[in-house]
Each structure stands twice: as C-alpha cells, then as structure tokens.
N, C-alpha and C positions, 0 to 999 in steps of 0.2 A: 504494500500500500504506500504511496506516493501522497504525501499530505502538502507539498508544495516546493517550487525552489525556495524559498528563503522563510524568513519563522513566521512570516504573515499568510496564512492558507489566503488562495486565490478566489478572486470570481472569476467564476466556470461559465461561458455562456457557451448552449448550445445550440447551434444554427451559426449560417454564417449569410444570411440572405439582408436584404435590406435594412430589417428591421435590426438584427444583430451590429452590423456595421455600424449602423448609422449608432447606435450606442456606447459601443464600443470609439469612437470617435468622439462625441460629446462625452463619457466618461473619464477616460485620457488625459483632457484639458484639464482636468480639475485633479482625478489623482496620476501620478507619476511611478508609484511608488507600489502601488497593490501588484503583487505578481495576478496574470489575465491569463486563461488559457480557453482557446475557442477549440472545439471540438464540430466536427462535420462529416456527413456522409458523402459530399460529393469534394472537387477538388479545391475548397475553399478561396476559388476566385470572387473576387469583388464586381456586381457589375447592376445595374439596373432592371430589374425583372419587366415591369412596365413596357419596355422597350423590345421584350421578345414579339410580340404581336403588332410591329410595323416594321422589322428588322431588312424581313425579307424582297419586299417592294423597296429599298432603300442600296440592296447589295449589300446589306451588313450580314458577314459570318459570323459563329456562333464566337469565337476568338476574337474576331473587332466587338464584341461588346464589353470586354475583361476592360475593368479599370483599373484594378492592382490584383497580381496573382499572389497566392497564398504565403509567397516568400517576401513579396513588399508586403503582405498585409502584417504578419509578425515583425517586419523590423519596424515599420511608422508605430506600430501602436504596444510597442516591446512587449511581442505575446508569443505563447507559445502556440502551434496552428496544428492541430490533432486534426489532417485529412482523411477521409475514403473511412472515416472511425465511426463505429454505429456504440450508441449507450445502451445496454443491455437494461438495467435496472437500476433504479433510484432509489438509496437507502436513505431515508428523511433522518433514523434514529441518529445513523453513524454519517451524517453527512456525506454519505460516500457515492459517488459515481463509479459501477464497475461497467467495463468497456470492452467488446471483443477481442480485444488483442490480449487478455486476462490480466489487466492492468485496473490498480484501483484510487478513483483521487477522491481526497476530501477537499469539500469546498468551504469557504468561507463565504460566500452567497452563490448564489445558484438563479441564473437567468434560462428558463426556457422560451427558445424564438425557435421551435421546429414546423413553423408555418403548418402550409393544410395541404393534402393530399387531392390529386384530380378524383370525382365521382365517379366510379365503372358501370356504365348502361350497361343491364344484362342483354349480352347478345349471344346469335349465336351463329353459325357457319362455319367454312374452314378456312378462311381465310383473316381471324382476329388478328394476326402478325399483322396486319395491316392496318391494324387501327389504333392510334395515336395519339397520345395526351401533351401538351406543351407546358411543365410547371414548373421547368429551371432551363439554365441554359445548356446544359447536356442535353437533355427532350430535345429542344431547339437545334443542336446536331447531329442528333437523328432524324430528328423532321428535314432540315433542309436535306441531309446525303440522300431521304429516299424522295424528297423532290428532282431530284437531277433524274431528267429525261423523260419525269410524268407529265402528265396532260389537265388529267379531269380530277379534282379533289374535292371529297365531300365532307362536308361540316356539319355536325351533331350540335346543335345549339344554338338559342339566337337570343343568349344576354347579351355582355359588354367583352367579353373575350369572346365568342363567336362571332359576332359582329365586325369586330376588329383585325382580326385574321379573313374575314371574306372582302373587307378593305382590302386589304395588305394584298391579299394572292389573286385578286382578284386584280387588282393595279399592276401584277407583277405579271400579268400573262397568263396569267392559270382560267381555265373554266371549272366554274364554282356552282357546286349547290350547296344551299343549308337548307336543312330538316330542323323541324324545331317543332312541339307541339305546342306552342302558342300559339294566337292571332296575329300576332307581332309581334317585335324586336323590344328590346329593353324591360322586359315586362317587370312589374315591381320596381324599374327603378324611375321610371319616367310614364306617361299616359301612352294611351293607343296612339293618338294624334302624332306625336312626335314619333313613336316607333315606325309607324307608317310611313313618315318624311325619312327616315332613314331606310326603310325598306325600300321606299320607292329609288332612292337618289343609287343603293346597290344594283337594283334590279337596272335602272338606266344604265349602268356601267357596265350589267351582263349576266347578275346573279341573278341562277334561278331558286327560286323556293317554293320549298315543300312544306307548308306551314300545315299544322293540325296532328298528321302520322307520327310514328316515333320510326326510330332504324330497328330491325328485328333483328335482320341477317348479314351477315359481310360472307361472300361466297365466290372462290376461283370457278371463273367458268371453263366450258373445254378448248376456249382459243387462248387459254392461258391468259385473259382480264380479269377485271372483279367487277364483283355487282351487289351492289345495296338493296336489298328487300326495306320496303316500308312496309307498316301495319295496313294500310291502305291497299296492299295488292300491287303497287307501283315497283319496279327496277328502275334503281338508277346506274348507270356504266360508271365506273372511277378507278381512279389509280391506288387512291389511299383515302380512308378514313380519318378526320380528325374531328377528334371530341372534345367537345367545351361544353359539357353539359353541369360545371359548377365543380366546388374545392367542399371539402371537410377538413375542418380542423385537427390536424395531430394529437389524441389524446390519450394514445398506448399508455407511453410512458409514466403521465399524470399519474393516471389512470390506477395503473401497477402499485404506484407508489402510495396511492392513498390518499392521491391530494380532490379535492372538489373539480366534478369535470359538470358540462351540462352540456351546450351548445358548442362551448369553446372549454378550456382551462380556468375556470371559476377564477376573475381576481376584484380584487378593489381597486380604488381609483388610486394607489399607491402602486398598483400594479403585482398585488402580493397575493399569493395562494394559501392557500388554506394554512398551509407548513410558512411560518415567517420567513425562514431561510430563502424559499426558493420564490423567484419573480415568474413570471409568465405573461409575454410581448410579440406583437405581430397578430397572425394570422389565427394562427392556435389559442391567441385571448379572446376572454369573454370578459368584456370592461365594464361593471356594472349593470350587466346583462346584455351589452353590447357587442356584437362583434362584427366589424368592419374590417372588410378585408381590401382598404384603399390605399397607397401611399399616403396624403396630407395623414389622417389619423395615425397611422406606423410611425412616424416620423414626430407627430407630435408627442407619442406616449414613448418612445425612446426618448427624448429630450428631458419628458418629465423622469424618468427613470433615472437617468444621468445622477443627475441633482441627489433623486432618493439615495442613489449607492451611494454616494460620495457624502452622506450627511446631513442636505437636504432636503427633508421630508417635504416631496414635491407633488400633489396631487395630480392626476392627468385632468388637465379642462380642454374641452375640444372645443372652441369655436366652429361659427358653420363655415363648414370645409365640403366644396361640390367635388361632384366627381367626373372627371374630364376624359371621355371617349373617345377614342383616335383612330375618327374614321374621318378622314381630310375630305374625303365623297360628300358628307355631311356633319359635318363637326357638332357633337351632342355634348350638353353640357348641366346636370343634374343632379340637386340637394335634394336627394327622397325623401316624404313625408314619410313620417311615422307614426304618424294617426289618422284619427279617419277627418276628409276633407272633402271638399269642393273642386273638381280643376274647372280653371278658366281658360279659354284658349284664344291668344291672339296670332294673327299675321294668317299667311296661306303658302302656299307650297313649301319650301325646304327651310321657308325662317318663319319658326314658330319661338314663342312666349309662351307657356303655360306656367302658372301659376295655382297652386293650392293654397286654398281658403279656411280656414276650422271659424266660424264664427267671425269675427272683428281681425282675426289676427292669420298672417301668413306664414302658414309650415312648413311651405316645399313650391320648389320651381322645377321647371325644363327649357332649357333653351337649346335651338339648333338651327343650322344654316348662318345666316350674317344676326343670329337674334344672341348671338353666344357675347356680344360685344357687350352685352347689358349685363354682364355677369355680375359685375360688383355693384351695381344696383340693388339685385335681388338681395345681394348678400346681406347689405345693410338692413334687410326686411326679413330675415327668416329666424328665428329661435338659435342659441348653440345646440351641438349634439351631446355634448357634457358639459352641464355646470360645475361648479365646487360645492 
C-alpha cells in the first residue's frame, strides 16, 4: 500500500476528462504543495470533448484535438498520471483506492469525475461491430478510421449530440439518416417549433429522417453492405451505425463503495458524497438533485471545488448558463425550463425566439437561426439553475 510521495496523503482525482482538468488546474493555483495523482482508463490526454461532434467536417483528427498529453499534463500541474489504470474498488473505511495493477493508494481527498457512459439500444443483427458510440476521443478514432471510404451513415438519435454529428457528416460529404422516435429534434430541451427549424435547415442540406421508429436491426446483407431495420418495417442501406441515443452516469464505483447514488453520485452543493472524504464532479454528479451534463455547469462546479479543496468552503451557485448547439446549419441556443410553462413563439423560418412563461415570471428560452444574437437578453430574464 502506497499512502503517498511525501507525509501529506494526496488528492486522488479520478477521470481525466474536462471536468477533472479543468480542477485540477484551478486547484494548482492555490495549492502547490499537496502531492495530486490522477488516475484514468484511457491515455490521459487533455482535450475538449464538446469539440468531438464538429471535428470531422473541420479535418480535425482525433490527435489534433490533444491539448496537452499525459506527460505535459503531470509536469504543468506536478502530478502523478496513472494511464490505461481502471479502480477496482473504493474502501471509504481505509481511504484506500485499490487498482488493477494490484496496487493500493490512500487518499487524503478523493474526487470522483468518471463522467457517464453512452446508452446501449437493444439491438439486434449480425452486424452490431458496426454500431458506434462517440464518448471520448479514442471512440472519435475509431469513428473516423471506419469512416474512411464509407458513404451512407446512420444516426440513432435526435437530441443535441445526434443533431450535431448529422451537422458535422452531413457538411463533411456523408449521406445521412437519423432515426429518432420523437417528433422532433431537441426534445426536452427546446419546443417543437424550434426542433422543427432545425430539422428542416438539416433536411435542406440532405438529411433524411426517420422520425417516430426506433432501429431494431443492424444486418450484413449478401452483397456484403448493411442494412438498418426500423420498427416501422422500413430498411435503410448504411455503412455504419452511430448512436447518440443519451449518456448514464458512472455509478459502479459509488455504488460498491456505499456512497448515495440516485440519478447521478448523490452530492451537495459543496460537491461532497455521502463519505466526506470523497467529492463527486462532472457528468456522474447529481448536484442537489441536479444533473447537467453541459460544459458552463462542469466548469462552474470545478471552480467551486477548487476553492473547497484548498480550504474554501465554496458552494456551487450556477447562474443561468444556456446551452449552445453546434449545428452552424442552424445555430440553436437553449436555457430549458424546468417546470411547467407556457412557450411563446416568435419570428418564422430558421430565426425563432421562444420563450417560457410560468405565470408573471420567465423560466426558459430557445433561440435559433440569427434569433441566437439575443442570447444575453434572455439571460438577464430567466431564474439561476442553482442558488446558495
């Protein structure tokens, strides 16, 4: 058992994804001194996940996204970078992390950022090798190496990452279908009206959709292609499947350990679990019953994390932070209500204002097309997402 380099036991964070970094950076500044050690299952490159779903219409490889690899990451922020390392089990009593390699550390605080896992639609066929999740940037080079030389590629979903990627491949040359059993695009985060303006501005560009069905089957046929069964009875011809049918929160490990799981990793607005030792950040929290799986919020409750480790007892307060869609087709732009409301809809074709109403007071906007330039307007009009 490994209790630290030096007599101060370390904070352990594990993950090494946005939400990790970006703490690990603002906690830095303030201490110098606490021995760090990150721990990760993939190659603990640093790089912007956001930026996977417009990469490929841009020419960017999965390698031009790295911002610092795991050897700049340990010398900038004097840590130690435990790659390709999976955590077995979390012992809350003996503060201990034991880890594949049969190695065991005690921490002195304990940050879990093991973000959330892509949704697997039951499917079925013989061709599932063919169907493809994008939730870090390895996915991202597997996805593009089996895009070299395809044609036709189908999309399982139509939130804000299915949408986004039928942008992207769809701008890149590819012919596109999304399946999605909604009515429309954005559902839950934006009204009909606006999904619609962003359906339509796709389908202008060439996407075909399959709204309503779900995908059943992924199947090689005898000319050696594949073919998408829908529930509908419908084939569609494609190269490769790609699913964005939604994330789950990582919550094995919590789990194991004993700590409060629900939706996310149960924490407080100090960002703490059940076990005071151990923090819980990103995609895997659940913030007051909250879980937002956007950049502005990850970003913001790292920040406020910072602060806690280092002795500032820093509540997370989220200001209204929208959430910004990157389909340049039609640029969408939306603070979802969280209660129940009103939408109001202004403008026509691809620049729409929608607005939600509860009463006297506004809970939630949509903006898209040239109506996104009102952005900080609305903002000044909508509730925060977390108070103090």
């Amino acid at each position: 058992m490994r209790a630290s380099s030096g007599p101060t036991p370390p904070l352990i964070v594990v993950g090494s994804g946005l939400a990790a970094y970006t703490l690990v950076r603002e906690w830095r500044k303030a201490d110098t001194e606490t021995p760090l050690v990150l721990i990760t299952a993939d190659d603990g490159a640093g790089y912007s996940k956001p930026m996977l779903s417009n990469a490929h219409s841009k020419g960017q490889s999965a390698d031009d996204l790295i911002q610092m690899s795991a050897t700049e990451v340990a010398e900038r922020y004097q840590a130690e970078v435990l790659t390709r390392t999976e955590v077995l089990h979390i012992d809350p009593t003996t503060r201990t992390l034991h880890l594949d390699s049969g190695e065991a550390l005690v921490w002195g605080q304990l940050v879990l950022a093991v973000g959330a896992e892509p949704i697997r639609a039951p499917l079925e066929g013989n061709a599932l090798n063919r169907v493809f999740s994008v939730n870090d940037r390895l996915d991202f080079a597997r996805l593009q190496a089996e895009l070299e030389g395809a044609r036709q590629v189908t999309i399982m979903g139509g939130g804000l990452i299915g949408s986004e990627f039928a942008n992207d491949l769809i701008s890149a040359g590819f012919e596109v279908d999304l399946v999605a059993p909604s009515e429309t695009l954005l559902t839950g985060l934006v009204p009909a009206e606006v999904g619609d303006a962003l359906r339509q501005a796709l389908a202008d560009a060439g996407v075909r959709f399959h709204l309503g069905p779900l995908v059943s089957r992924v199947d090689r046929t005898e000319a050696g292609k594949f073919q998408v069964s829908l529930t509908n009875g419908q084939k569609i011809p494609t190269d490769l499947v790609l699913s964005a049918v939604g994330l789950s929160p990582r919550l094995d490990l919590a789990r194991k350990a004993g700590l409060k799981v629900n939706r996310g990793i149960m924490v407080n607005k100090y960002l703490q679990t059940s076990d005071p030792s151990i923090y819980a950040l990103g995609d895997c929290a659940e913030v007051e019953g909250l879980v937002l799986m956007y950049v502005m919020p990850l970003m913001n409750a790292a920040r406020a994390l910072a602060k806690t480790l280092t002795g500032e007892k820093t509540a997370v307060q989220w200001p209204a932070m929208p959430v910004t869609v990157k389909t340049p087709l039609c640029p969408v732009i939306a603070y979802p209500s969280r209660g129940t409301g009103a939408w109001q809809i202004d403008g026509s074709g691809a620049n729409l204002a929608a607005v939600c109403r509860q009463g006297e007071s506004i809970v939630g906007f949509a903006l898209s097309g040239e109506r996104i330039k009102e952005r900080n307007i609305w903002l000044k009009a909508v509730p925060p997402l977390l108070a103090s």
